[in-house]
C-alpha positions as CSV (number, residue, x, y, z in Angstrom):
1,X,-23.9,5.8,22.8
2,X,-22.9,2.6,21.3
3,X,-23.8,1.7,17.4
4,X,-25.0,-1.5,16.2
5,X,-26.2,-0.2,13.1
6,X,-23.8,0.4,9.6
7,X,-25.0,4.2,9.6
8,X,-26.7,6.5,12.4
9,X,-27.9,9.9,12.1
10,X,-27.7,12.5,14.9
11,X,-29.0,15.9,15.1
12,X,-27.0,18.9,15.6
13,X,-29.2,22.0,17.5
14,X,-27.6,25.6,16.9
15,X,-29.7,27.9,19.0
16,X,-28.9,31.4,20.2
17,X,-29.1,32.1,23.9
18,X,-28.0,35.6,24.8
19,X,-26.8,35.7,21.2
20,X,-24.1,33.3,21.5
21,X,-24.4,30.2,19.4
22,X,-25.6,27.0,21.8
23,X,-24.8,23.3,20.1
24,X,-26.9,20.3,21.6
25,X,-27.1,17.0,20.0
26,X,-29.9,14.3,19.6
27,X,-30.3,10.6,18.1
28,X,-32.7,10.6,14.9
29,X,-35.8,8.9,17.6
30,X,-35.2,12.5,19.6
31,X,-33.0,10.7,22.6
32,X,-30.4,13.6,23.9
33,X,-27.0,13.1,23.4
34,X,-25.6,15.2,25.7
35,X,-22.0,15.6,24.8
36,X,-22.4,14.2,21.4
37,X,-19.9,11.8,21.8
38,X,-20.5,8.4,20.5
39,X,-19.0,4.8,20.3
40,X,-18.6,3.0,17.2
41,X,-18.4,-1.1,16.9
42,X,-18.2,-1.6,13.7
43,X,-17.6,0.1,10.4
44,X,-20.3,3.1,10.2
45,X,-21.3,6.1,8.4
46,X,-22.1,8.7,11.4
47,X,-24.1,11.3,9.4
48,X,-24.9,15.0,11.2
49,X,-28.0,16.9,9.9
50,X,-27.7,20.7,11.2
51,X,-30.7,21.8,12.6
52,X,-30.2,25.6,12.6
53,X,-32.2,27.5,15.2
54,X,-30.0,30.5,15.0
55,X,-32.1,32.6,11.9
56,X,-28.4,33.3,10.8
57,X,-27.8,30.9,7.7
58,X,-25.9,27.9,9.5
59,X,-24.4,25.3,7.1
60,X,-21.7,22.7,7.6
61,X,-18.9,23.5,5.3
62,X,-16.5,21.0,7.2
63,X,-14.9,19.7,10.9
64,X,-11.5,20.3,12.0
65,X,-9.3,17.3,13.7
66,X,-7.3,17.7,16.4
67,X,-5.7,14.1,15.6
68,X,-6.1,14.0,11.8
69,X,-3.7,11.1,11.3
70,X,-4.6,8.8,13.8
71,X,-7.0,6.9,11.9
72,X,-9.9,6.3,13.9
73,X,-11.6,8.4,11.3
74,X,-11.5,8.2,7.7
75,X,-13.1,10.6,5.6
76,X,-15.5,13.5,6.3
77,X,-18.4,14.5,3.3
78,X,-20.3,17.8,3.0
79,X,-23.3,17.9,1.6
80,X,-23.9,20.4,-1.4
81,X,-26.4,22.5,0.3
82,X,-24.2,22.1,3.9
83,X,-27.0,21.0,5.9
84,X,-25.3,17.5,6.0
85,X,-22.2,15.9,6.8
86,X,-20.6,12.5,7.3
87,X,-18.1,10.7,8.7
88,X,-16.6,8.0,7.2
89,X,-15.5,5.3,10.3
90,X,-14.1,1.8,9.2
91,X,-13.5,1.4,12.9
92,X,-10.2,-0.4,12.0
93,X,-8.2,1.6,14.4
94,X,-9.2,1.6,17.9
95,X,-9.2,4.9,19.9
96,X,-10.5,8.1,20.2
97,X,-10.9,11.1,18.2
98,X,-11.7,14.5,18.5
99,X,-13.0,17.0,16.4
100,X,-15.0,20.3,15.9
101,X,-17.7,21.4,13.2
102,X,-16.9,24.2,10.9
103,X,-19.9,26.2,9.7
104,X,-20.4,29.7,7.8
105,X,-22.9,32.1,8.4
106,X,-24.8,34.5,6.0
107,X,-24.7,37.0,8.6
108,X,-20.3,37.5,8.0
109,X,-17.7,36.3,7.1
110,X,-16.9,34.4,10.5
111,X,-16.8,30.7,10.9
112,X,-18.3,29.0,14.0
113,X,-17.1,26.1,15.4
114,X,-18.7,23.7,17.7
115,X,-17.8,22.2,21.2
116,X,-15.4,18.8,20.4
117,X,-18.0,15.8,20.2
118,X,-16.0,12.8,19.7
119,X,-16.1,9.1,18.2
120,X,-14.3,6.4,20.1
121,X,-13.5,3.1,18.3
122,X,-14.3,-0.4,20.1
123,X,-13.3,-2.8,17.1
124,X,-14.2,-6.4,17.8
């Protein structure tokens, strides 16, 4: 999905289905995303607001790279209350990245992660 805009929001949807957790992803205007993956133009803050269908206490405490050094992305924020988290992308270095959200649970101790969405840089 490309971006045209200095931020964009997408919505992460943890649901259960046969008790194993399900991600899905959709712009802010409701348009699926269906890997999550999206393309960034220009420097952007990609912010991720967890929608959490589960009933099991979901919150973002983090994402894991696989490529942490590669620069195509920059920072990542947590909000306090881990229902929010940002991605800092000066889209100074062009490439892909690819990464997977951390989240807790007030069911255990167990951390979840998500399938690898990515952000590819396309710098003017």
């Amino acid at each position: 999905m490309p971006n045209s805009n200095a931020s964009l929001m997408i919505n992460v949807i943890v649901t259960l289905v046969q008790g194993e957790p399900t991600f899905s992803y959709q712009s802010i205007s409701g348009d699926p995303l269906p890997s999550g993956d999206i393309t960034v133009t220009q420097a952007s803050t990609i912010t991720y607001r967890l929608i959490d269908n589960t009933g099991k206490g979901l919150k973002f405490i983090g994402a894991g790279f696989s490529t942490p050094f590669d620069g195509v992305v920059d920072a990542v924020t947590v909000s306090s209350d881990g229902q929010y988290l940002q991605l800092l992308d000066t889209d100074q270095t062009a490439g892909e990245t690819k990464f997977q959200f951390v989240l807790s649970n007030t069911t255990n101790s167990l951390f979840l992660l998500s399938p690898d969405p990515q952000v590819r840089n396309e710098p003017d």
